[in-house]
N, C-alpha and C positions, 0 to 999 in steps of 0.2 A: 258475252259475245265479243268477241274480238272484230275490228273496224278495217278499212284498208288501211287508214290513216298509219295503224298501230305497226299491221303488218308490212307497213312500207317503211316504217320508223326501223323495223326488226332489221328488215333483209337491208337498210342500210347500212345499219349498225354490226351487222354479221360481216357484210362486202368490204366494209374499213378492217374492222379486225382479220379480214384474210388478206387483206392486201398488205397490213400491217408484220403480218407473221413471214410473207412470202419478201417482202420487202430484203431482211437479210441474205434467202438464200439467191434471190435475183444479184444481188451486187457482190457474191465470191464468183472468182474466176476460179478455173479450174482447170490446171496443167498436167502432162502427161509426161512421163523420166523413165523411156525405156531403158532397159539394163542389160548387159550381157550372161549373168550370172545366175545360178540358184537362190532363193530365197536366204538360206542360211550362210551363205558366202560374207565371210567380214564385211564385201564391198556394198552387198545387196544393204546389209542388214547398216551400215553407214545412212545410207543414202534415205531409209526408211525415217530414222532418226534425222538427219537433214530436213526432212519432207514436214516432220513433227515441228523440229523447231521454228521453220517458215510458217504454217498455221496458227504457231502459238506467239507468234511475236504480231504477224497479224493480224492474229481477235480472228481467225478464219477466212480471214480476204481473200488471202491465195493458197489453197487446197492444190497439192502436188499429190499425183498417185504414183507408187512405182508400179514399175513391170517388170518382172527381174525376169533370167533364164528366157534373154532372147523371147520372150511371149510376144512383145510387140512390133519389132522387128528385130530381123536376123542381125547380128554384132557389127560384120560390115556396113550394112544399111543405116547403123542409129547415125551415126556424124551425119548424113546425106538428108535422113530425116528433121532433122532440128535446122539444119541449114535452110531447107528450103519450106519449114514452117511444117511440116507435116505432126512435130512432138515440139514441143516448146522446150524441152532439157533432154539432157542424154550420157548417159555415160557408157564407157568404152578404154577398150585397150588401143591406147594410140600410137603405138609402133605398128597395128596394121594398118595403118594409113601413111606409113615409110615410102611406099609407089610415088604419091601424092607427094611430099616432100621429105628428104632425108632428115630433115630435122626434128619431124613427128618419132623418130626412130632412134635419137639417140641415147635413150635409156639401153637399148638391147645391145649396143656397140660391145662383142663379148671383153670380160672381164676389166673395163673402164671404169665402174662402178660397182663392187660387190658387198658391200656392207651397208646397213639401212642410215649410217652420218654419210657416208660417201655417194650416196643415192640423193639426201637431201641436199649436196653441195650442188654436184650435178642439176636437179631441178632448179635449183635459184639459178646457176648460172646461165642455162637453157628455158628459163620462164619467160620472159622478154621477147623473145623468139617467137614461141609458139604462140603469145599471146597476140605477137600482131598476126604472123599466119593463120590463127583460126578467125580474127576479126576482120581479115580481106574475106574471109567463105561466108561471113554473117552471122560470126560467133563469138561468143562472146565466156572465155575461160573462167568457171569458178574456183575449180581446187583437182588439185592432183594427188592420189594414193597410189603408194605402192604396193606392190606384189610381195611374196619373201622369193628368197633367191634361185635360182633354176639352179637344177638337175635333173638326171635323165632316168628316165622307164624304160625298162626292157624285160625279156623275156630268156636272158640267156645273158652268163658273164662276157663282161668287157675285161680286158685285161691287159689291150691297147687298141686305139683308135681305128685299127685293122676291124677289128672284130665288127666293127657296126656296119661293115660294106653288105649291101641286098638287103640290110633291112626294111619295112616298111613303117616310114616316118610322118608323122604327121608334123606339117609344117603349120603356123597360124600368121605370119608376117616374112616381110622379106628376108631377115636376118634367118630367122629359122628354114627359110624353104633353102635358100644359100648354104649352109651349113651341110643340110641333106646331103646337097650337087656334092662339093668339095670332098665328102667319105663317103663317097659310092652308096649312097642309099635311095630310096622311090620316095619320094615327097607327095603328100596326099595333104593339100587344104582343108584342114577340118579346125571349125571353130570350137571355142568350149561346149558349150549345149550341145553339139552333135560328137563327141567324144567318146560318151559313155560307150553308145551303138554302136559307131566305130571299132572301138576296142575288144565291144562283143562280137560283132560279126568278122571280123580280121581284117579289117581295111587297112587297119594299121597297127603293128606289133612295137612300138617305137616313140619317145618323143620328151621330149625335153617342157619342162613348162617347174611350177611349185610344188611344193604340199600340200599348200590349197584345192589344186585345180587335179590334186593325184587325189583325195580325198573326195571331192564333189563327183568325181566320175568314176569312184568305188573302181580305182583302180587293180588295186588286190583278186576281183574275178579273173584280171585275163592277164596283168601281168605281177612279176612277182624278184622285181631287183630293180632298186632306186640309188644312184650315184649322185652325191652330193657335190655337183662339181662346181656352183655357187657362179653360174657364169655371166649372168647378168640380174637387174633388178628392175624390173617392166614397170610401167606404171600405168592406172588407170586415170582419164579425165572426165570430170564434168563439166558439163557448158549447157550455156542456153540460147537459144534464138536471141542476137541482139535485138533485130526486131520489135519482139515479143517483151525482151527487157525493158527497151528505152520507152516503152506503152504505159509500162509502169509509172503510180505516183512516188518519188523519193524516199517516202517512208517505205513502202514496199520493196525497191530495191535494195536500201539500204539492211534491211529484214534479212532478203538473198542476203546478199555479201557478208552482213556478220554471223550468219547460219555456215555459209561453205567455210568461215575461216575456222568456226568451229568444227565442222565436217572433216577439215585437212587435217588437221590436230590432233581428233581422234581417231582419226584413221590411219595414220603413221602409228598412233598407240599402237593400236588392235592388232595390226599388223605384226609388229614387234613384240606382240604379247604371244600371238598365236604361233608363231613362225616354230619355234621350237613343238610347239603341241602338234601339228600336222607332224611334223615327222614323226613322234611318238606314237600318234594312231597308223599312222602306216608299218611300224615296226608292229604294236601289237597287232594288225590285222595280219601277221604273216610273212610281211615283205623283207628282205636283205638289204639293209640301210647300210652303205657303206662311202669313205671318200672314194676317189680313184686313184688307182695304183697310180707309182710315178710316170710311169708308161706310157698310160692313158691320158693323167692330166695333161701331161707333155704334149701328146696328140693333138688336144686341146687346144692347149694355148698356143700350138703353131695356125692349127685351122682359126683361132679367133687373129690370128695377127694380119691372115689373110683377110679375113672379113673386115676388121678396123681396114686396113687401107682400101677397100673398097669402098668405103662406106666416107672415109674420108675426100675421094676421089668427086663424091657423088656432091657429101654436103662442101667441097669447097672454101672461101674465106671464111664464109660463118660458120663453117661446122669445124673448123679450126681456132677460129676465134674464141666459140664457147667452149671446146676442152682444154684452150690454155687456158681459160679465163677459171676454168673448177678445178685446174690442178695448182692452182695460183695460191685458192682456198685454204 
């Protein structure tokens, strides 16, 4: 017959060993890294791997989840989110945050930047910048990837710059909504995640962006001519709530920051590995991959000359100072 003595010896010895096992998962914290993108997106799937090697350099301290394809807030939203604490990290395309300061936007300055070395001189020289502009919002910048390089979707030949007037364009930042204005086209704000539908329902027949983002949004249903016009080289950023960093113990941070340099690193890989592959699924899915006539490019690069000096107009000494400073490079 068992005593109380015994049973109170038991339910001791049971209450240490749960407090003992609960112990670990009580002291990991547990952060949130909304995304803009699909799961299987280069960027998504970066960030995933990020999130791995901060758990595994911690022993499980700090547990990152993503959220890709905009689940947890819409792409506009995530920098406003992480700022004011709502996601403790965030990634995003930060040229549409160009409104906010022109500087967030000089990756898309057309054709300033179009090859993936001349993309990275560009960020070094523009990194300094951004990193104190997003540390006055409460931010605090990890790593920057790029995109591969724009060209346009349509549903009908270009054959010069005429040709794209009444289109309907889906614009995602100021440069592109700009772009619309200047060749007569309807500008319609649509972020990547709401793309696909868009393009199904006709909202928009039109629009300049990657391979990547013409692939994620199975572009080949609704449109079927892709011009390689190579105009600019976008980049996405990660960041995290200073806040929420500086909470952290040194080991921890430390964890962050050699995870995002490894993050940057391979992400510029991936990027550069895939870039030629995207176009290649879009050719086998059907699509007319071609450069643009000289006609058209011309077009082009008068409408981007217009745009550079606006945009120059906008950023000023320092949006001056950093494109001498990367053509210096």
């Amino acid at each position: 017959m068992i005593n109380r003595r015994t049973l109170a010896a038991a339910a001791f010895a049971f209450g240490a060993s749960a407090l003992a096992m609960a112990a670990p998962a009580a002291a990991q914290t547990k952060w949130n890294l909304p995304a803009a993108y699909p799961a299987d997106n280069p960027h998504s799937e970066n960030l995933v791997l990020f999130a791995k090697d901060v758990e595994a350099a911690t022993g499980g301290k700090l547990a990152i989840t993503v959220h890709p394809n905009a689940s947890l807030f819409k792409a506009p939203e995530i920098k406003r989110a992480v700022a004011s604490g709502q996601a403790q990290m965030g990634e995003v395309l930060l040229s549409i945050h160009e409104n906010e300061d022109p500087i967030f936007g000089i990756d898309v300055v057309p054709f300033l930047a179009t090859s993936f070395a001349d993309a990275k001189k560009l960020y070094v020289a523009s990194k300094p910048a951004i990193e104190k502009k997003l540390d006055a919002q409460g931010i605090k910048l990890l790593f920057m990837v790029p995109w591969a390089p724009q060209g346009v979707y349509t549903k009908k030949d270009l054959n010069t710059i005429e040709d794209m007037k009444g289109l309907k364009w889906r614009s995602y930042n100021v440069g592109t909504a700009r772009l619309g204005e200047l060749l007569g086209m309807q500008s319609v704000t649509i972020q990547a995640a709401e793309l696909p539908q868009a393009l199904a329902t006709g909202v928009v027949n039109s629009f300049m962006s990657s391979g990547g983002t013409g692939y994620d949004s199975k572009v080949w249903e609704s449109l079927d001519h892709f011009y390689d016009v190579q105009a600019w080289i976008p980049k996405d950023a990660t960041f995290v709530n200073k806040a929420a960093f500086n909470a952290l113990d040194k080991a921890t941070q430390d964890a962050i920051l050699k995870a995002a340099a490894t993050a940057e690193e391979r992400g510029w890989k991936m990027w550069q590995e895939k870039a030629g592959w995207y176009i290649d699924q879009l050719k086998a899915k059907g699509m007319k991959v071609q450069a643009p006539s000289p006609a058209l490019a011309a077009g082009f690069k008068k409408a981007g000359e217009t745009l550079t000096e606006d945009w120059l107009k906008k950023a000023g000494a320092e949006g001056k100072a950093i494109v001498d400073a990367y053509k210096k490079m």
